[in-house]
C-alpha positions as CSV (number, residue, x, y, z in Angstrom):
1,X,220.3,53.1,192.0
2,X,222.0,56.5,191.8
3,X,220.7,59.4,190.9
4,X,222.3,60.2,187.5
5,X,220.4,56.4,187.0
6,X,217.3,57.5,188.5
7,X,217.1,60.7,186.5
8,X,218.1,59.0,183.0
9,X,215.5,56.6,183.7
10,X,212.3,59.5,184.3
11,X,213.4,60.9,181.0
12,X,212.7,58.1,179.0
13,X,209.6,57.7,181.1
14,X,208.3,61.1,180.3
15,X,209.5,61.2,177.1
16,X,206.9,62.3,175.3
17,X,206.1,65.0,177.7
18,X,209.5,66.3,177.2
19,X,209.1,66.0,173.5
20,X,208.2,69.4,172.3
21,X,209.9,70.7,175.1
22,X,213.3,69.6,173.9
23,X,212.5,70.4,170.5
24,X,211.2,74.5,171.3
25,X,214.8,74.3,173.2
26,X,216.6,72.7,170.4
27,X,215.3,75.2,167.4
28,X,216.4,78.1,169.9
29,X,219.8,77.0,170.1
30,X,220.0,76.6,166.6
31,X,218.4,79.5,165.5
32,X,221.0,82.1,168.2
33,X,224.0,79.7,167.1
34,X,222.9,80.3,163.3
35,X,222.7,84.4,164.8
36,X,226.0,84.0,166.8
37,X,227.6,82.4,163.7
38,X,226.8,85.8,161.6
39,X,227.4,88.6,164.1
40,X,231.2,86.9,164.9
41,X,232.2,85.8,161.2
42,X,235.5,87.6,160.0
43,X,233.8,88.4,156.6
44,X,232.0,90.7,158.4
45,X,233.5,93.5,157.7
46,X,231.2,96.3,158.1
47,X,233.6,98.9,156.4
48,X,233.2,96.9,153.0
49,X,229.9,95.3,153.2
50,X,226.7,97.2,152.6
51,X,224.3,97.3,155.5
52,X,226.7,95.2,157.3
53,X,226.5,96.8,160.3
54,X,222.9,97.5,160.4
55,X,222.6,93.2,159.9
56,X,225.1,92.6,162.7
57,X,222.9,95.0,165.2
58,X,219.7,93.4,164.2
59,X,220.8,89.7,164.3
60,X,222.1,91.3,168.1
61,X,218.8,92.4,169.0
62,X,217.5,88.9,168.0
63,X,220.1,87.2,169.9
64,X,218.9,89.2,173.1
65,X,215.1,88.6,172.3
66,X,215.5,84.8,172.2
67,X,217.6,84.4,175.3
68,X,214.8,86.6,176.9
69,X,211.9,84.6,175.6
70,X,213.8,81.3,176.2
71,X,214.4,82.7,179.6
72,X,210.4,82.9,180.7
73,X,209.2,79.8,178.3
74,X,211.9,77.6,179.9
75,X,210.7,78.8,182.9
76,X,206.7,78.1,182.7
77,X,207.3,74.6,181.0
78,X,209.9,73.6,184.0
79,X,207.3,75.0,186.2
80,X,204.2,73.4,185.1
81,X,206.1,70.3,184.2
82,X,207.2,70.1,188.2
83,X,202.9,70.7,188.9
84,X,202.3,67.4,187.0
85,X,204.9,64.8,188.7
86,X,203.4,65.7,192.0
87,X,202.2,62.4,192.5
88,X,205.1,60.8,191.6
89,X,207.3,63.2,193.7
90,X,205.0,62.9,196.6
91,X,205.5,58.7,196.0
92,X,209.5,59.7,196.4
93,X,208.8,60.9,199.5
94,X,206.8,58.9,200.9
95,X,209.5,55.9,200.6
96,X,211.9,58.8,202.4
97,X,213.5,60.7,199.6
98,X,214.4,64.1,201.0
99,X,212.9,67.7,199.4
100,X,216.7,68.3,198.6
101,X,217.4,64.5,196.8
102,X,214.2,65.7,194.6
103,X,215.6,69.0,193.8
104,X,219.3,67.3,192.8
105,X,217.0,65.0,190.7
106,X,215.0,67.2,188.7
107,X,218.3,69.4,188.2
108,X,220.3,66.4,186.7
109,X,217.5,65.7,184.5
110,X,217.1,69.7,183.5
111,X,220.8,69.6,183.1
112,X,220.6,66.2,181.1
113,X,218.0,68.0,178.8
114,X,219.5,71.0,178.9
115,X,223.0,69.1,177.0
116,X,220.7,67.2,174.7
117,X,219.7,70.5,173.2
118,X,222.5,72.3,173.6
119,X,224.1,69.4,171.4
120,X,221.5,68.7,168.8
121,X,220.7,72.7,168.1
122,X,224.6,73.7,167.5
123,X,225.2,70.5,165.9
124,X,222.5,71.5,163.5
125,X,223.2,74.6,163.2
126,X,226.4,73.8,161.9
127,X,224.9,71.7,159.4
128,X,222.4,74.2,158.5
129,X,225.1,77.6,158.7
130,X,226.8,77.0,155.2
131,X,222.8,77.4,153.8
132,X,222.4,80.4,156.1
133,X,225.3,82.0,155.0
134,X,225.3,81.6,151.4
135,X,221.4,82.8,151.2
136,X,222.5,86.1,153.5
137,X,225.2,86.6,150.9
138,X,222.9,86.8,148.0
139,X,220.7,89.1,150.0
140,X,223.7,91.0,150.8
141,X,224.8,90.6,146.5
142,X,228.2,90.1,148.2
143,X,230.7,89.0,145.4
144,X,232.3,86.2,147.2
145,X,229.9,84.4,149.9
146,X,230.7,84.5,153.3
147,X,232.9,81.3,154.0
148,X,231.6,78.4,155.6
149,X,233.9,77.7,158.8
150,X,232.5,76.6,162.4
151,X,232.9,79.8,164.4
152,X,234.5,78.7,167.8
153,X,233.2,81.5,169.7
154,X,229.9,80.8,168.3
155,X,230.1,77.8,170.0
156,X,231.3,78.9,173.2
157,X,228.8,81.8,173.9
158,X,225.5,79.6,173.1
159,X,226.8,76.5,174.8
160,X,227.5,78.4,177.8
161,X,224.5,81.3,177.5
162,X,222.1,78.3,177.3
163,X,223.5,75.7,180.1
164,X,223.4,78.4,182.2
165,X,220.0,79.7,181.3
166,X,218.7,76.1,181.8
167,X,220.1,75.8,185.0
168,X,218.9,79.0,186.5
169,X,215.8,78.7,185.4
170,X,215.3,75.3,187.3
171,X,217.0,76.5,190.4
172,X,214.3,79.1,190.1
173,X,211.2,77.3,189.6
174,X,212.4,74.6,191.8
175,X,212.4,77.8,195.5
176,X,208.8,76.6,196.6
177,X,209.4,73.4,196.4
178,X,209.3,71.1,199.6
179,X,208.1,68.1,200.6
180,X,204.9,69.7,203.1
181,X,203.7,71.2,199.7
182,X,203.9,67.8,198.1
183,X,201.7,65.8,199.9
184,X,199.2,69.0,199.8
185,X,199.3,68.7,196.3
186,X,199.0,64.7,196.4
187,X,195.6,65.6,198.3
188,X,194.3,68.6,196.0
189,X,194.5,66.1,193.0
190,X,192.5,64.0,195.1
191,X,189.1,66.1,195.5
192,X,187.1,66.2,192.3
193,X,186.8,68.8,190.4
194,X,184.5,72.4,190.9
195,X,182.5,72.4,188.1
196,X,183.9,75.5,185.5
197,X,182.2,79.0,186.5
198,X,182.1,82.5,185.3
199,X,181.5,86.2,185.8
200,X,178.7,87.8,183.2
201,X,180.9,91.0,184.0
202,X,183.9,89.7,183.3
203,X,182.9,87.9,179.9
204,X,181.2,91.8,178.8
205,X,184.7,93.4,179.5
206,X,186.2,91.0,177.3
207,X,184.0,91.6,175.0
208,X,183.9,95.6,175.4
209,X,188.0,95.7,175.2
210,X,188.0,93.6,172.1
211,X,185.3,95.5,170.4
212,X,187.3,99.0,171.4
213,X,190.7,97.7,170.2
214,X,189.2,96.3,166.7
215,X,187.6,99.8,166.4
216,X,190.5,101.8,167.4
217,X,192.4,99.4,164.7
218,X,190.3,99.8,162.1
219,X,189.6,103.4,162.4
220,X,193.4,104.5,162.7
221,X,195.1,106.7,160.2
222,X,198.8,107.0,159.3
223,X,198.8,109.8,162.0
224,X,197.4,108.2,164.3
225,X,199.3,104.7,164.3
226,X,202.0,105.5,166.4
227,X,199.6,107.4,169.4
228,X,197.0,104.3,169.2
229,X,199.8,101.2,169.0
230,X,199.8,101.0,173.0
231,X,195.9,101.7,174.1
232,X,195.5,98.9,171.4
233,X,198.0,97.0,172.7
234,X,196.7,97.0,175.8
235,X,193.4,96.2,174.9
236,X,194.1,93.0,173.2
237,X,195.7,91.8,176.1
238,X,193.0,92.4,178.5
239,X,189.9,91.2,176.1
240,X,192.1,88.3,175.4
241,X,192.6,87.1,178.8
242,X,189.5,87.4,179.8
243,X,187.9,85.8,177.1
244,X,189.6,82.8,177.6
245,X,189.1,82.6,181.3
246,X,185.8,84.2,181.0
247,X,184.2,84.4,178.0
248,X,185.2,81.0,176.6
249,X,183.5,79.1,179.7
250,X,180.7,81.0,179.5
251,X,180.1,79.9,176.1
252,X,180.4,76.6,177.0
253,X,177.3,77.0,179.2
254,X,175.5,78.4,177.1
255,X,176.2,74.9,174.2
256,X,174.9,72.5,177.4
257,X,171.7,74.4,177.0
258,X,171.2,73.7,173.0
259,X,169.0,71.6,171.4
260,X,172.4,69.5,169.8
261,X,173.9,69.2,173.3
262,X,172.6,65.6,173.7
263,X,172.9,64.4,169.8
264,X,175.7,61.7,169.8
265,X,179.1,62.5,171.5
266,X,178.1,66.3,171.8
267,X,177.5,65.5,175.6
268,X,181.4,64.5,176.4
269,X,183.2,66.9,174.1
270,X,180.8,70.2,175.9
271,X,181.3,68.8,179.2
272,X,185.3,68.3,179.3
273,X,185.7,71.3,177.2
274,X,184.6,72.9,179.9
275,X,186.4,72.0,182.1
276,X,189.9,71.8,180.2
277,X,189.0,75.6,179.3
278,X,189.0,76.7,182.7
279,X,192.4,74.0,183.4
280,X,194.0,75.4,180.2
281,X,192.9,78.9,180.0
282,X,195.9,81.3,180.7
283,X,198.2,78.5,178.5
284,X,195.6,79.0,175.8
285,X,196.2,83.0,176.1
286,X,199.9,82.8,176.1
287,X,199.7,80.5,173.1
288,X,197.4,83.0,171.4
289,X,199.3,85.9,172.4
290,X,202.9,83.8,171.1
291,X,201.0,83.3,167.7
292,X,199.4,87.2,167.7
293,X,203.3,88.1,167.3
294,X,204.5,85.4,165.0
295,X,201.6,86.1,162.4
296,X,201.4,90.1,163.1
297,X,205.2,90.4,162.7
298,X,205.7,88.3,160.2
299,X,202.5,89.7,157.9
300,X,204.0,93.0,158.4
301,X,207.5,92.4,157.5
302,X,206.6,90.7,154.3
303,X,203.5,93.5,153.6
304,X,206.4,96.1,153.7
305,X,208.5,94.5,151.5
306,X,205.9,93.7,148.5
307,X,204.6,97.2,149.0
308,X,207.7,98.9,148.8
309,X,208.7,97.2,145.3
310,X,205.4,98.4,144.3
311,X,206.2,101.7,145.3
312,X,209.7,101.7,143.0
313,X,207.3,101.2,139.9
314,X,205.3,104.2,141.4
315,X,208.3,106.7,142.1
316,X,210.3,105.5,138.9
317,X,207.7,105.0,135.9
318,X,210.9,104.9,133.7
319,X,214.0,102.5,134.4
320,X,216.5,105.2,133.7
321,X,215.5,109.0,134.4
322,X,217.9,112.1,134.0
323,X,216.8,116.0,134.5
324,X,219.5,118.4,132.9
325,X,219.7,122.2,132.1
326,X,218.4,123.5,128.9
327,X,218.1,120.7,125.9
328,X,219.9,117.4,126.4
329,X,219.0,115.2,122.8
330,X,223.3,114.8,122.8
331,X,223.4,113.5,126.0
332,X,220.7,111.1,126.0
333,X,221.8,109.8,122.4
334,X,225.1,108.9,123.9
335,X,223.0,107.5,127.0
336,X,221.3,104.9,124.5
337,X,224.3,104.3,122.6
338,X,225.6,103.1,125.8
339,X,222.7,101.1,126.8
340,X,222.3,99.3,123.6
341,X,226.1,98.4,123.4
342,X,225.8,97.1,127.0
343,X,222.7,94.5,125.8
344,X,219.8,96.7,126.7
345,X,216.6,96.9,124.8
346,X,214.9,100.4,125.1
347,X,211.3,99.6,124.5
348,X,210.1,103.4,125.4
349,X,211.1,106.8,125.8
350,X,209.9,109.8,127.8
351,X,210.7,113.4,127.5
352,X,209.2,116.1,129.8
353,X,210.7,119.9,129.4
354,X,209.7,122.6,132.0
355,X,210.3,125.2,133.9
356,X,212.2,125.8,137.2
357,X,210.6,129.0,139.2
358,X,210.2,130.1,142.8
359,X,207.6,130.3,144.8
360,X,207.8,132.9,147.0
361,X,211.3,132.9,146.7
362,X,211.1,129.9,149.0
363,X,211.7,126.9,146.9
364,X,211.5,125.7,143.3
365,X,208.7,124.4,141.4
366,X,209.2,122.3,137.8
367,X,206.4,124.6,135.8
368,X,204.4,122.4,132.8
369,X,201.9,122.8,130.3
370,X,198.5,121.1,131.1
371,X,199.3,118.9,127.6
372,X,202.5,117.4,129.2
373,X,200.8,116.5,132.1
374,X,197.9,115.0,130.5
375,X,199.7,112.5,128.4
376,X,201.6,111.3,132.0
377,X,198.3,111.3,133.9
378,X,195.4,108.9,134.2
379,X,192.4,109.9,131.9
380,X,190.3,110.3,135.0
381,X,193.1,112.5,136.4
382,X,193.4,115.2,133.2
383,X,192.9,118.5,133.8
384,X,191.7,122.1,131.9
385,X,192.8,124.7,133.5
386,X,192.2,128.4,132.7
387,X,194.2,131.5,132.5
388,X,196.4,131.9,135.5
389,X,195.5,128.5,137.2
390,X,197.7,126.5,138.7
391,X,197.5,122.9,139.5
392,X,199.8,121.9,142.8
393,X,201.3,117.7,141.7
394,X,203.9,117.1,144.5
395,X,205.0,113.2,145.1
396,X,202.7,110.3,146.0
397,X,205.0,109.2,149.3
398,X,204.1,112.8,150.5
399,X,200.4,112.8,150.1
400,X,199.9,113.0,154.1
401,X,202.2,116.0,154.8
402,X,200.4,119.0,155.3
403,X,203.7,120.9,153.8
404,X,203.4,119.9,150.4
405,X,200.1,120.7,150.0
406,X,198.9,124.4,148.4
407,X,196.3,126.6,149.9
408,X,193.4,125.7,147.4
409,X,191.8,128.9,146.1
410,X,194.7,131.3,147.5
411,X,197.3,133.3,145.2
412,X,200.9,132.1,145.5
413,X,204.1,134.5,143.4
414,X,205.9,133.1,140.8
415,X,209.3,134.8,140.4
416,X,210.5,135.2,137.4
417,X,214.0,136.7,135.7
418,X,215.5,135.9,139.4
419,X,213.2,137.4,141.1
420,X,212.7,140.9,139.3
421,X,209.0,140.0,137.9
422,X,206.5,138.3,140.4
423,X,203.6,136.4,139.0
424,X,200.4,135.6,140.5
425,X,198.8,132.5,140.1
426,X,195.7,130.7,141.6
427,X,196.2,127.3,143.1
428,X,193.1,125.3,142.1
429,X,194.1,121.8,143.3
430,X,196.4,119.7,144.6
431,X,197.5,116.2,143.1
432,X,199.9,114.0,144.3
433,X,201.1,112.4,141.8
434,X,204.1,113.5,140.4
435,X,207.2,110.6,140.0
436,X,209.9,111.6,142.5
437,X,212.1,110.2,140.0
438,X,210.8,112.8,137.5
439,X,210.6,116.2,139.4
440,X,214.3,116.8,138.8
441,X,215.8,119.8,141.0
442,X,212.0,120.9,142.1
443,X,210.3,119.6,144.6
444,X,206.8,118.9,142.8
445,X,205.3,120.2,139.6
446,X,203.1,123.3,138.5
447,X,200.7,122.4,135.7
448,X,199.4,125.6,133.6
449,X,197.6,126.4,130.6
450,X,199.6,125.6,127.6
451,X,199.5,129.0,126.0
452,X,200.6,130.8,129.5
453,X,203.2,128.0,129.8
454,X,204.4,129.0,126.4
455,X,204.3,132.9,126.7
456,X,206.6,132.5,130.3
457,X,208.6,130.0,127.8
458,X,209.4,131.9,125.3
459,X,209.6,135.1,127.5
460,X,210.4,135.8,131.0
461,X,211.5,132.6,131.8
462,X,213.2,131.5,129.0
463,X,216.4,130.8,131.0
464,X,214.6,128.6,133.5
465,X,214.2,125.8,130.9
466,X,214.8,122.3,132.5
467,X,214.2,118.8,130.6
468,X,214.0,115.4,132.0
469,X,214.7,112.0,129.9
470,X,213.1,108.6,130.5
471,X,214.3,105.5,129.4
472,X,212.3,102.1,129.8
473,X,214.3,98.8,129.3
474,X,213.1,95.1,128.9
475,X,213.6,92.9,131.4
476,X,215.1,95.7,133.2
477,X,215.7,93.9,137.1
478,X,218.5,91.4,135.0
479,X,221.0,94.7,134.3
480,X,221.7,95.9,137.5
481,X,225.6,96.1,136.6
482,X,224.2,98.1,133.1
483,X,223.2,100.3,136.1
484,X,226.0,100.7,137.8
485,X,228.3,100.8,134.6
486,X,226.0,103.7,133.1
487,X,226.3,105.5,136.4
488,X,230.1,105.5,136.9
489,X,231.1,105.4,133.2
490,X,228.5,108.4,131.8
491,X,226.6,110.3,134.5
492,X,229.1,110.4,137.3
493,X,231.4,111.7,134.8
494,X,229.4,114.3,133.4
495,X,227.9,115.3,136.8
496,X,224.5,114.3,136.6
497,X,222.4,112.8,138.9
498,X,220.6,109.4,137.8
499,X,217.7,108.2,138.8
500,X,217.4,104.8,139.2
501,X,214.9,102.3,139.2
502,X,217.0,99.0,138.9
503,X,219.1,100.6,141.8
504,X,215.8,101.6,144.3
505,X,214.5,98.2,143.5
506,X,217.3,96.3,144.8
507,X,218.4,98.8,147.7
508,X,215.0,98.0,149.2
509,X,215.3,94.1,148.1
510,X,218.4,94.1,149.9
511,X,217.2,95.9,152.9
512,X,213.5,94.5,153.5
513,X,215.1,91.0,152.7
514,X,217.5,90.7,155.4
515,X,214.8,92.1,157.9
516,X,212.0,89.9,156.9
517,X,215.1,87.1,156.6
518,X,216.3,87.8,160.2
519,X,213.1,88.5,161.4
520,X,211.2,85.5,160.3
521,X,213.0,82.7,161.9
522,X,211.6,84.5,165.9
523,X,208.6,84.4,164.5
524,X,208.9,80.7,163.6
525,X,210.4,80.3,167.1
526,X,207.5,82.0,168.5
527,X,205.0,79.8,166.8
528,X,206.9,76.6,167.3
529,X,207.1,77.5,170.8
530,X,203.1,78.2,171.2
531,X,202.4,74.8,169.4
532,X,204.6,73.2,172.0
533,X,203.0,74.6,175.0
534,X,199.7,73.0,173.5
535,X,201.5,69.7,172.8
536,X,203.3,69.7,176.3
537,X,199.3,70.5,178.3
538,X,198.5,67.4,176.6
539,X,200.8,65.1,177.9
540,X,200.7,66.5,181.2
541,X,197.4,65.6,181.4
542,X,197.5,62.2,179.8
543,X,196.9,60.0,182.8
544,X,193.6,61.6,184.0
545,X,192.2,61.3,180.3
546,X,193.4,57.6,180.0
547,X,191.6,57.0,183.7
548,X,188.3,58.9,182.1
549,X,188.3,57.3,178.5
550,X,188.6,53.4,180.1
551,X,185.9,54.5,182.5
552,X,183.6,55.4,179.5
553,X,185.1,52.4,177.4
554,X,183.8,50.3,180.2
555,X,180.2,52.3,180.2
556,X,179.7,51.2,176.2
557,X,181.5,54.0,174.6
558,X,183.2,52.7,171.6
559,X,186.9,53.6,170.3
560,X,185.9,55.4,167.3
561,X,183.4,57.5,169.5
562,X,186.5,58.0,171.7
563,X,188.6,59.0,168.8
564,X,185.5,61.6,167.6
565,X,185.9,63.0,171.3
566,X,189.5,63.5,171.9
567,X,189.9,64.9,167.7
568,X,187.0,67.7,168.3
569,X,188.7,68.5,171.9
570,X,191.9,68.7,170.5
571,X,191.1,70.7,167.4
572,X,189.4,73.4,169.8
573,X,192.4,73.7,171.9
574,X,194.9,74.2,169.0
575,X,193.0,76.4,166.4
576,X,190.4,78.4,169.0
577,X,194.4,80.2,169.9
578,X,195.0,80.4,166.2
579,X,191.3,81.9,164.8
580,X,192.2,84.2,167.9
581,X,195.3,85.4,167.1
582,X,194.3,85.7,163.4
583,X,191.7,87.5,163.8
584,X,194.4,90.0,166.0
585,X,196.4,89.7,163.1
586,X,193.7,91.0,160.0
587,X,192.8,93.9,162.0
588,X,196.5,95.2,162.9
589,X,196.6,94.6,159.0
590,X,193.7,97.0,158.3
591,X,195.9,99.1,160.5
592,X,198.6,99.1,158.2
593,X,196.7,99.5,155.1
594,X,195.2,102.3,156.4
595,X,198.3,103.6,156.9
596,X,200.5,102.8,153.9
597,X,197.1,103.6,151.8
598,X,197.3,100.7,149.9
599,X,196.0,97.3,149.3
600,X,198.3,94.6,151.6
601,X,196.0,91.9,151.9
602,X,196.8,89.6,149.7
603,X,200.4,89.7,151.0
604,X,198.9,89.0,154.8
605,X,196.8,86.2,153.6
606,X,199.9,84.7,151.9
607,X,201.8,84.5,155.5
608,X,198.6,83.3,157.4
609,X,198.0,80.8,155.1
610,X,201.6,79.5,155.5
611,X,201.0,79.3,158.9
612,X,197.7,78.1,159.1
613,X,199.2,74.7,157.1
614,X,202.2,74.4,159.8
615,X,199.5,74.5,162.7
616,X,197.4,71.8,161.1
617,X,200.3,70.0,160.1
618,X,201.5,70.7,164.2
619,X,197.9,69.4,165.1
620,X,197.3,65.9,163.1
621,X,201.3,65.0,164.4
622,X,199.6,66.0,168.2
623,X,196.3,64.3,167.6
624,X,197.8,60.7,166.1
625,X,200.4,60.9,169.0
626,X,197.5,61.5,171.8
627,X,195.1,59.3,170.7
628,X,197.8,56.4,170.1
629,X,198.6,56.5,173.9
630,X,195.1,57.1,174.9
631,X,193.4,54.7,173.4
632,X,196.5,52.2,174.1
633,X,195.4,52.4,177.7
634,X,192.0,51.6,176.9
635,X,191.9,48.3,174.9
């Protein structure tokens, strides 16, 4: 038998070992080919395409954190797949195969692999690329889609990127390998295993590092986010190892000492969860670290882009809004006209008229009566203010900078007939409230008494008089080219700036899409990946269970009993990572609503939830294939 033979012949012997190997490999290439498809299309054309070149450097940054976490996952599974064909490598051996005829065997079978997947992912990408394409196009409202054509150097960079990524990484985890070490290893699987143990101190520090990251977490404030991401960070990452190869065991020890421990099957599942804890305990934090990033990345992506399209109806409470010098009626007649001709249905109007006056000489302020204000503002929000009061309403986004904020009780200067009369007024509040769509050429609003409003009206700032129009429109997200034509045909011609909402709405659409679009398929790849590393422990330790489980068939243990067993073992190992790495996940979100100061969880739950499905989904395909081959061995 050759090689090439011999090599064949161990893959479809390990097949199911390789499994989700070949599959994590598989959706990797697809996913960069998909990536490598985009950033080298000719319709590309980041001088005519909106956000073009932004897409093209984020798909790149993709491309390079794939190949990086292929790189190191590639790595561990070659690894700890050589770790559990030691007996069968020290068998080779033994009947005079050479440490060097191993190594050219286990590199024809990674390079045999390594071609399945290069084959299968860019052939389904390919298949896959003309619904990638057409959905970035929509994001991207690109008249005509991007064309669907098999880009050649596509092909070329991930075939050759990935062979050679596959190969090097089996070179490398193939340095220590020799034959001395294989019969050592032949012998170490021999001697029974030390039963699990722990440190008290260790398990405490787990828990102490945990605790001080959640607090940290749930204490932070927008100013704050930035300064405590990396103590946090580092946090999680301690508490979590060690409360998998700490904490968890020590739990364990303390269920053999419950009153349930010796109630039906209680007895095997404590007593070889014990033990595959220990075995399984830094895959078990890599998987729940992998699935920390899919579900905290993912969560925040979508979070950002449901919060900021609430935030457009925040900033722009009227579709169309328009601030112009003195009155404007004429203007915003012909505006409706327009609207109306172009299928529009105006179901409200707004109309706010103030005036424009500098503080300190510094900047301008959009001064309005305390009526005005109180038909705009919530009922709990109205105010009464008395004679020279002011109340300081600058915009919502800006509620956490100190800058917009006025000196509460302190005297600020009006100025008034440019600066030859100053006013003093006291600053009584500060609200923020105010529209940025509706502050016009001010940067906030000052909210008087009506009749001092009307006195500087009608008197010293009489030539200061601004108005700004508000339109609402039914159904307004279907006219976005009403938008665009009111914009070139009517504003742009009269040089007046428009405000918006149709066109906010879809600028951030268009720009939180694509990230959360891009973004979402490495944090698919991520949590594909973790699954896999679960699925590939299992196999790798397949023949000790089958040895254990016809051992306790033998003793009187029945097959349903046995099914009972491996089920409860198997749902600890996939969905402990999981609870884990969602409970990671809600407090990073209480991070985030703290600082956007607003309410994101029913977005996060959305995501989790997803996931949470795709894990069970992941686990009863694991648990049907497991127990099949387990209890196979048994009858």
């Amino acid at each position: 038998m050759r090689f090439h033979h011999l090599a064949t012949s161990n893959i479809r012997g390990n097949w199911r070992r390789y499994t989700a190997f070949l599959l994590s490999s598989t959706f990797s290439v697809m996913i960069f080919f998909l990536y490598a498809t985009l950033t080298n299309h000719p319709d590309m054309d980041t001088s005519r395409m909106r956000y073009a070149r932004a897409v093209v450097q984020g798909v790149v940054a993709c491309e390079i954190i794939i190949l990086v976490f292929t790189f190191f996952f590639t790595l561990y599974s070659l690894s700890a797949f050589l770790r559990s064909r030691s007996r069968e490598f020290g068998l080779l051996a033994l009947f005079g195969m050479t440490a060097g005829q191993i190594r050219r065997m286990v590199l024809i079978e990674t390079f045999v692999i390594a071609l399945i997947s290069n084959v299968l992912g860019i052939s389904l990408g390919i298949v896959f690329s003309k619904l990638f394409l057409l959905a970035l196009s929509r994001m991207l409202y690109i008249d005509s889609p991007l064309r669907f054509m098999i880009v050649w150097r596509a092909v070329e960079l991930t075939f050759g990127l990935f062979m050679g990524l596959f190969l090097v990484t089996a070179a490398i985890s193939m340095l220590s390998f020799s034959s001395k070490s294989i019969v050592e290893q032949i012998r170490e699987q021999r001697k029974p295993k030390t039963p699990p143990a722990a440190s008290i101190w260790l398990s405490a520090l787990a828990a102490v590092t945990l605790g001080a990251a959640y607090y940290l977490s749930y204490t932070t404030s927008k100013a704050q986010v930035t300064l405590r991401f990396l103590p946090v960070t580092l946090l999680v990452i301690v508490g979590t190892y060690f409360l998998f190869t700490q904490a968890s065991v020590s739990l364990v020890r303390r269920l053999r000492g419950s009153r349930g421990y010796l109630r039906g099957t209680n007895m095997l599942v404590v007593s070889q969860l014990g033990y595959k804890l220990k075995d399984n305990a830094r895959m078990l934090f890599m998987v729940t670290m992998l699935s920390m990033v899919a579900l905290t990345v993912s969560c925040t992506l979508y979070t950002f882009l449901q919060d900021m399209k609430d935030r457009i109806a925040d900033s722009y409470p009227q579709t169309f809004s328009w601030t112009v010098p003195g009155e404007g009626d004429q203007f915003e007649q012909r505006v409706e006209r327009f609207i109306t001709a172009h299928g529009g249905k105006i179901t409200d109007r707004m109309k706010l008229q103030g005036l424009v006056m500098q503080v300190h000489g510094r900047y301008g302020m959009l001064v309005i009566p305390e009526s005005a204000y109180n038909a705009l503002a919530p009922s709990e929000e109205r105010v009464s203010l008395g004679h020279r009061e002011l109340l300081n309403v600058y915009p919502e986004e800006y509620a956490d900078v100190p800058f917009w904020r006025m000196p509460e009780g302190e005297t600020i200067q009006l100025e008034a007939q440019e600066g030859k009369r100053l006013l003093a007024y006291k600053v009584v509040g500060n609200v923020a409230r105010a529209p940025s769509a509706l502050t016009g050429y001010s940067l906030g609003w000052l909210v008087m008494d009506d009749a001092e409003y009307q006195w500087l009206r009608h008197g010293l700032a009489r030539d200061s008089v601004y108005t700004t129009y508000g339109l609402e429109l039914a159904n307004w997200r279907a006219h976005r080219q009403l938008s665009e034509d009111l914009q070139l045909e009517l504003f742009s011609r009269e040089h007046i700036r428009l405000s918006s909402r149709i066109d906010a709405y879809y600028s951030v659409l268009q720009l939180f899409s694509l990230t959360l679009f891009i973004g979402v398929f490495v944090c698919v790849l991520f949590f594909i990946a973790a699954g896999s590393a679960i699925y590939f422990r299992m196999f790798t330790e397949l023949q000790d269970d089958r040895s254990m489980y016809a051992t306790l068939r033998k003793l009187g243990v029945s097959a349903r009993e046995m099914g009972a067993v491996i089920g409860r073992q198997l749902l600890v190992m996939f969905f402990v990572p999981f609870l884990v790495a969602t409970a990671h996940t809600l407090v990073a979100m209480k991070a985030l609503a703290n600082a956007l100061s607003s309410n994101i969880w029913p977005y996060a739950l959305t995501v989790i939830a997803l996931f949470l499905l795709v894990q069970a989904a992941y686990y009863l395909a694991a648990r049907r294939a497991y127990m099949h081959e387990v209890l196979r061995a048994t009858r």
